[in-house]
C-alpha positions as CSV (number, residue, x, y, z in Angstrom):
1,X,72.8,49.7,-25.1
2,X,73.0,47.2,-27.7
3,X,73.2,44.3,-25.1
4,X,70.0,46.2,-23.7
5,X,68.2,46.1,-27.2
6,X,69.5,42.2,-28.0
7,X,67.9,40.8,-24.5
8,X,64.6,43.0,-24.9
9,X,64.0,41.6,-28.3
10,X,64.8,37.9,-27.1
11,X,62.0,38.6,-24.8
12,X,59.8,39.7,-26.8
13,X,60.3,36.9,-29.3
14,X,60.2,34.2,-26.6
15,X,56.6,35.8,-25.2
16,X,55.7,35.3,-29.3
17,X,57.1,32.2,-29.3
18,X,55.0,31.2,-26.3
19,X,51.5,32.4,-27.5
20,X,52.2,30.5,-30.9
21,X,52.7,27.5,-28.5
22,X,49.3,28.1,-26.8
23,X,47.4,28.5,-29.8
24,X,48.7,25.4,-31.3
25,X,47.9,23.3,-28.1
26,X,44.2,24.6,-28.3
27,X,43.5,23.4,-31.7
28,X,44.5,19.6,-29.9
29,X,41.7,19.7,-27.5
30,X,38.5,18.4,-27.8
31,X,35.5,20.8,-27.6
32,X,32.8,20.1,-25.0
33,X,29.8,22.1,-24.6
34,X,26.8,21.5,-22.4
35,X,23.5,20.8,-23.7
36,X,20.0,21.8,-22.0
37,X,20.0,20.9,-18.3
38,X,16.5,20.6,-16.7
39,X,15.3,19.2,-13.3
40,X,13.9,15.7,-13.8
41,X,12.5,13.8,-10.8
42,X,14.3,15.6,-8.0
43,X,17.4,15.8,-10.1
44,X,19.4,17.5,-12.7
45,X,19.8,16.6,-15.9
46,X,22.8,17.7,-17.9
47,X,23.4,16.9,-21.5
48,X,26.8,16.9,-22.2
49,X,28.6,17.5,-26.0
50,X,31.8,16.3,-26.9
51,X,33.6,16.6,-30.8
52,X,37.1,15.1,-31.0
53,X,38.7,17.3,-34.0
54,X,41.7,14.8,-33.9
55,X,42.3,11.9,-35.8
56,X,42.7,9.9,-33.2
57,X,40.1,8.7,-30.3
58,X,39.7,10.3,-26.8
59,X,38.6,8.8,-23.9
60,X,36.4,11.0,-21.2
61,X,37.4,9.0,-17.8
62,X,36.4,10.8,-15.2
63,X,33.5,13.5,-14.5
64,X,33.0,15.7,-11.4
65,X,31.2,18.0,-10.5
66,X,33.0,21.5,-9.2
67,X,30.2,23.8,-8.3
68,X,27.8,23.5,-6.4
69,X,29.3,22.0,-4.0
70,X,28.8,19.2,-2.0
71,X,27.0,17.9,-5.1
72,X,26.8,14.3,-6.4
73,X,26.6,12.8,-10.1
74,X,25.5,9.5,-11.6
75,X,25.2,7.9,-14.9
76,X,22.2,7.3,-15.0
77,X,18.7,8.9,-12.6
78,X,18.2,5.9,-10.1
79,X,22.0,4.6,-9.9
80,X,24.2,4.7,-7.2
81,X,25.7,8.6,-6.5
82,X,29.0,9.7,-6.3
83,X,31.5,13.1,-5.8
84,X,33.8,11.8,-9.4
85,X,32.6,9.2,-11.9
86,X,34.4,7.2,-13.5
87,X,33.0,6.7,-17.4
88,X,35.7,5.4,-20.3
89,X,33.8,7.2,-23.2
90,X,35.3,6.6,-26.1
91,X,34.7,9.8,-28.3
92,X,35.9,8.7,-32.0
93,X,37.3,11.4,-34.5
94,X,34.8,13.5,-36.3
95,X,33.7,11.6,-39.6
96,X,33.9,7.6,-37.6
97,X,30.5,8.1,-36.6
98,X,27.9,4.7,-35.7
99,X,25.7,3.9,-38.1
100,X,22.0,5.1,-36.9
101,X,19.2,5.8,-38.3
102,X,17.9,9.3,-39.8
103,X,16.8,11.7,-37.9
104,X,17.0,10.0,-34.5
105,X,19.5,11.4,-31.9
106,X,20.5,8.2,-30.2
107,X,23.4,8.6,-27.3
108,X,26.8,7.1,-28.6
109,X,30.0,8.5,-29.1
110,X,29.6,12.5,-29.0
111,X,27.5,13.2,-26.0
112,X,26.4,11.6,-23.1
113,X,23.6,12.5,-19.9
114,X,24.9,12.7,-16.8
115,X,22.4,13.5,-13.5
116,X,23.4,15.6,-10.8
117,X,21.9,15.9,-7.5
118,X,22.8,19.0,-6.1
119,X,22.8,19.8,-1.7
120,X,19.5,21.0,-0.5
121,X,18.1,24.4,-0.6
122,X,19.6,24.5,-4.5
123,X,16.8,25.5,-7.0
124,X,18.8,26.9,-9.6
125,X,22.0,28.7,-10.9
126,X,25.4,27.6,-12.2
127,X,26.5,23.6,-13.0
128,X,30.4,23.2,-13.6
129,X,31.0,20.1,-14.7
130,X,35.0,19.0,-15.2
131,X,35.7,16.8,-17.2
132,X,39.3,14.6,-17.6
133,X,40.0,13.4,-21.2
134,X,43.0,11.6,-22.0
135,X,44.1,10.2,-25.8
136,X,44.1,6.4,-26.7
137,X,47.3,6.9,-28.5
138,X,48.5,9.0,-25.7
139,X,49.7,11.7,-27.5
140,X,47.8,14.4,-25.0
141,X,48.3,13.7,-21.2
142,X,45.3,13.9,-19.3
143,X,43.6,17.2,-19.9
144,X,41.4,18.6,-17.7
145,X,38.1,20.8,-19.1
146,X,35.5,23.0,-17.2
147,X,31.9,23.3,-18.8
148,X,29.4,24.9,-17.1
149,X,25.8,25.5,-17.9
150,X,22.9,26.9,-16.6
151,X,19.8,25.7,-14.6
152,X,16.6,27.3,-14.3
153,X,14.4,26.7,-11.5
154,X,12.5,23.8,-11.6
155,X,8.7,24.6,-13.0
156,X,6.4,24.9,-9.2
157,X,3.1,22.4,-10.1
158,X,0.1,24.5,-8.0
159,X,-0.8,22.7,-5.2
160,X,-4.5,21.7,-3.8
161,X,-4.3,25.1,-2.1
162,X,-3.5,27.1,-4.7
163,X,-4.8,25.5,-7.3
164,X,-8.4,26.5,-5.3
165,X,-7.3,30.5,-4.9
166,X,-6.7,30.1,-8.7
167,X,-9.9,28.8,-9.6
């Protein structure tokens, strides 16, 4: 009975042990969020958020994009399209921000646009966007992180005929 009782509470302290672990690996991530995503000329642009809590700097080297499929991203709207991009991002620690000027949002270090053109026939739904992040100390292996966001349908202009019925 007491061999019982000493191997259940070994368990239980390991399974502690291991949630402590998990918690403690999340607070060495860097949190990405997506911004507002809105079609723009056939495609869609996604705003991407990125805020390194650790002292050190990150690097975002790769995105991809998981869903929907058979969907292709680029850097910028008119440049060449492919399944996985390769960036090298440096995001710096929070507080070792560029100098800019008030007031003006100007892409550097903490986000980035990236424009995805999805397969046809898809007007609107769910991005996912993965994400692989590595350390420039190398301290964190490669991590891999999943945002997704959101994407209404893109805004119908009336055409000639319509725009007629409507008048």
């Amino acid at each position: 009975m007491a061999t019982a009782f000493t191997g259940l509470t070994g368990g239980v302290i390991a399974w502690f042990a291991w949630l402590a672990l998990r918690r403690d690996n999340r607070t060495q991530l860097p949190i990405v969020e997506p911004g507002h995503s809105h079609w723009e000329n056939g495609k869609v642009r996604v705003r991407i958020f990125v805020r390194n809590n650790l002292r050190e700097t990150l690097t975002v080297e790769s995105v991809r994009v998981g869903h929907p499929r058979r969907s292709v991203i680029s850097r910028q709207s008119d440049a060449y399209y492919a399944k996985t991009l390769e960036l090298g991002n440096r995001i710096r620690p929070i507080g070792e921000g560029d100098r800019v000027q008030p007031n003006q949002l100007q892409p550097g270090p903490g986000w980035f646009d990236l424009w995805v053109d999805p397969p046809r026939g898809w007007r609107s739904g769910q991005i996912a966007i993965e994400l692989r992040i590595s350390s420039m100390a190398r301290t964190i292996r490669s991590k891999r992180i999943v945002t997704k966001t959101f994407v209404p349908p893109p805004i119908a202009s009336p055409t000639a005929a319509n725009a007629k019925s409507q008048a």
